[in-house]
C-alpha positions as CSV (number, residue, x, y, z in Angstrom):
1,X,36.2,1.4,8.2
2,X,37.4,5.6,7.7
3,X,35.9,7.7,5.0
4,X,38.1,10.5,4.2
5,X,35.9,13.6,3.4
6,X,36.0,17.1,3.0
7,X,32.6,19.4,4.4
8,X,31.0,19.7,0.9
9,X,33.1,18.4,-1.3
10,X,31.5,15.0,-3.8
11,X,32.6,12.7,-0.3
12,X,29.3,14.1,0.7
13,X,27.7,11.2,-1.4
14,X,29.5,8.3,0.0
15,X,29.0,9.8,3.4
16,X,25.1,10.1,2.8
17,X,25.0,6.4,1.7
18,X,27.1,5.0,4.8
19,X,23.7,6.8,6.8
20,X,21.6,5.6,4.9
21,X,22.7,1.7,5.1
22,X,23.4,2.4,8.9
23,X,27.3,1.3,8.0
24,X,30.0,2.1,10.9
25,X,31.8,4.1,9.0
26,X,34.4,6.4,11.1
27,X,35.2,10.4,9.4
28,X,38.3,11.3,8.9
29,X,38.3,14.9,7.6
30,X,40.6,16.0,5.2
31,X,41.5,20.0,4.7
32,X,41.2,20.7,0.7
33,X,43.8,23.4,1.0
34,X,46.6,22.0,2.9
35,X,45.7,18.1,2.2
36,X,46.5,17.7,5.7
37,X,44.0,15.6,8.3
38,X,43.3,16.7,11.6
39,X,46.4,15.4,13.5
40,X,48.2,17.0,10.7
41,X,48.9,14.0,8.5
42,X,49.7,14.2,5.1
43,X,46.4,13.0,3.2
44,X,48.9,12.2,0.6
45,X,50.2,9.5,2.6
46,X,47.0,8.0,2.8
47,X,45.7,8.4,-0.6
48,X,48.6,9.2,-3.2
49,X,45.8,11.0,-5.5
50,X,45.1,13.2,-3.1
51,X,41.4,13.4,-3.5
52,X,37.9,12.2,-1.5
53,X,36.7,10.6,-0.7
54,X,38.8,7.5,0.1
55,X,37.5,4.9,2.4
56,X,40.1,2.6,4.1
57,X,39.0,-0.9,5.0
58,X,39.5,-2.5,8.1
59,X,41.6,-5.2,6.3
60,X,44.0,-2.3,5.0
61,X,42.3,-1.9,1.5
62,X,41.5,1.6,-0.2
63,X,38.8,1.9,-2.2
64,X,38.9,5.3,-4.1
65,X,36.4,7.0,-6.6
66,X,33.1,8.2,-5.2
67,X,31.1,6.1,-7.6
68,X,33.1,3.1,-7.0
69,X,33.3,3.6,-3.5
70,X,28.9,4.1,-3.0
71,X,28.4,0.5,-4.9
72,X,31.1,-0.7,-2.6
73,X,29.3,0.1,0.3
74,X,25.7,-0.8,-0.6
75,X,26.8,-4.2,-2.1
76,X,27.4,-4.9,2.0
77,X,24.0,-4.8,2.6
78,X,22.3,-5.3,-0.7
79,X,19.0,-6.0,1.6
80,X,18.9,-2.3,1.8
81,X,18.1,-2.4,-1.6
82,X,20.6,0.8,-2.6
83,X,21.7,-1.0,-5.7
84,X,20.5,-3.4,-8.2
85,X,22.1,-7.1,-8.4
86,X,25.2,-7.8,-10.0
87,X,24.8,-8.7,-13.5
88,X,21.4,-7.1,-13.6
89,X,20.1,-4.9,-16.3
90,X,19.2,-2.7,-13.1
91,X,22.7,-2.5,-11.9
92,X,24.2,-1.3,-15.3
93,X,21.7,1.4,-15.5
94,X,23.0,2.5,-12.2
95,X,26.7,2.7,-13.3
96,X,25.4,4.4,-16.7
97,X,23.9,6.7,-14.5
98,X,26.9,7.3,-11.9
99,X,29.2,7.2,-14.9
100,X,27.0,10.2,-16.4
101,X,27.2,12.0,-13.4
102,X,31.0,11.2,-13.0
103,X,31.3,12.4,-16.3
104,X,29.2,15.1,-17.8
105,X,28.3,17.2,-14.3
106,X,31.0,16.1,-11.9
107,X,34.0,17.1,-14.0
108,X,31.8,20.3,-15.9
109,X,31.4,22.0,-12.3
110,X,34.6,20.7,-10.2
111,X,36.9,23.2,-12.7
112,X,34.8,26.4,-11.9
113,X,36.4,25.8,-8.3
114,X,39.9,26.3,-9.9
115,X,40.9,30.4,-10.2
116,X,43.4,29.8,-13.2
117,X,40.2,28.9,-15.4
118,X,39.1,31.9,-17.3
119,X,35.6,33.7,-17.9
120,X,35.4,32.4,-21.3
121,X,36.3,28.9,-19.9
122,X,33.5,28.9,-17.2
123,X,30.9,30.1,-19.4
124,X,31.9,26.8,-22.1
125,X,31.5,24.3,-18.8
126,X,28.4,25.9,-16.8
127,X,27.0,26.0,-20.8
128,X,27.6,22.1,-21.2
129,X,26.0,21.4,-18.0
130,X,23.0,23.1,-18.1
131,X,22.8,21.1,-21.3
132,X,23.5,18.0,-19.5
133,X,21.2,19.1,-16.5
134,X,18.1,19.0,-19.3
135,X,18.8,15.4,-19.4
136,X,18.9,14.8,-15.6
137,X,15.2,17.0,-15.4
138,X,13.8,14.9,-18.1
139,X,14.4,11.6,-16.1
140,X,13.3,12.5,-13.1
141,X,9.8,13.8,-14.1
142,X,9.1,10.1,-14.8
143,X,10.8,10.3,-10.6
144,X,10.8,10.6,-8.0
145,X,14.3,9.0,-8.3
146,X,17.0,8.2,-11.2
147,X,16.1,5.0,-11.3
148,X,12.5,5.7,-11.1
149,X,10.5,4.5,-8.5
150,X,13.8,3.6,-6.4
151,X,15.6,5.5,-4.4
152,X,19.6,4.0,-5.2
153,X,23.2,5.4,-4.6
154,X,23.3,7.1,-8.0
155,X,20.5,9.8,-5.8
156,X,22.7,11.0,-3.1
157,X,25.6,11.9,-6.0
158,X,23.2,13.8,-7.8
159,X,22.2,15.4,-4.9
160,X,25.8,16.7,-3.5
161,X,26.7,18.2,-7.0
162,X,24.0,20.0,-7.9
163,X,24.3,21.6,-4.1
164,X,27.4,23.5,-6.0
165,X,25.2,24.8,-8.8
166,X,24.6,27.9,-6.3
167,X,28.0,28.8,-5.2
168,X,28.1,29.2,-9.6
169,X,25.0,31.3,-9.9
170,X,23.2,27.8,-11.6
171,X,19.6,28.4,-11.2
172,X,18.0,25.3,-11.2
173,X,14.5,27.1,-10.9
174,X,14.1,26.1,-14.6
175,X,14.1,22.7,-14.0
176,X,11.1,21.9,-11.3
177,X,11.5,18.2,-11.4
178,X,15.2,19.0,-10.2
179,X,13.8,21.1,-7.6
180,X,11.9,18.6,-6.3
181,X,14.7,16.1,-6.0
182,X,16.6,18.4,-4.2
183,X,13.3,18.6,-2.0
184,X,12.9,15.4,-1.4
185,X,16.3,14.7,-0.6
186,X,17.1,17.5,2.1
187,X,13.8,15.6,4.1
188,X,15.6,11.9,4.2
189,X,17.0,11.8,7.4
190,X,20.9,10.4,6.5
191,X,20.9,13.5,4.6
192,X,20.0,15.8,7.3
193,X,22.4,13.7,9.3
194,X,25.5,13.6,6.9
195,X,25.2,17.8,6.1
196,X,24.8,18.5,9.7
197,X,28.0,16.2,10.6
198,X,29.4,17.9,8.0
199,X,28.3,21.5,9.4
200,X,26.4,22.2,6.6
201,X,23.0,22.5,7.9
């Protein structure tokens, strides 16, 4: 299988969980500006929305939607233990939790990257998230993970957008629960892995 990525961007969380389940997954990086790949395809061609990540199957399938795509991925080796059952309690906490971080930090930070947004507009969607952040700190003092005691897919999402709270000048100094997520994720090893792929490290 290909997972279409860009260095940074939310692919950064399916590319984290393909390390972490030992997946052979092959990167295919895609250039945010041009939406061009390296031999100079047309992403578009590839993925009609435009956006990562995407992960093409080796049967021809795309799977789209980082959230979608990280259960897709861990329910191949569900011995892992990445992600609850299906049709467990467990497993809809998980999507309440990837659907929260979809929703409510996700798409609060990803317009800040667009220059057409004005002051006044930034300062309503960095205010909502740092409400929504109060939420994240809570659940993770009861930690070390968002699921508690385990460590699941919904982690390495968290993880890769709250690394763009400081290109926004989002201190997240006020939150030391947070700060010790982020801690204790740079240490796993497929995260040093994927950001250092990635040339982030």
């Amino acid at each position: 299988m290909r997972l279409f990525f860009s260095p940074g961007a939310c692919s950064l969380s399916p590319h984290i969980v393909t390390r972490e389940l030992g997946l052979d997954a092959k990167l295919e990086r895609m250039d945010g500006k041009t939406h061009t790949l390296s031999d100079g395809a047309d992403y578009y061609g590839v993925n009609p929305k435009g956006s990562v990540p995407a992960l093409a199957l080796d049967n021809g399938e795309l799977l789209t939607e980082g959230a979608v795509i990280v259960q897709y991925l861990a329910d191949q080796k569900p011995e892992a233990g990445l992600i609850p059952a299906a049709g467990t309690f467990d497993r809809y906490r998980l999507q309440e939790w990837l659907n929260f971080i979809a929703t409510d930090l996700h798409k609060q930070l990803s317009p800040l990257y667009n220059p057409r947004v004005n002051d006044d507009g930034k300062a309503a969607l960095k205010e909502r998230f740092v409400q929504r952040l109060g939420v994240v700190a809570k659940r993770l003092e009861a930690g070390p993970w968002l699921m508690g005691a385990t460590y699941t897919v919904a982690d390495p999402y968290l993880f890769t957008i709250l690394r763009w709270t400081a290109r926004f000048e989002l201190d997240l100094e006020q939150w030391p629960s947070i700060v010790s997520f982020m801690s204790r994720m740079n240490e796993r090893p497929a995260v040093k892995a994927a950001l250092a792929a990635e040339g982030l490290s």
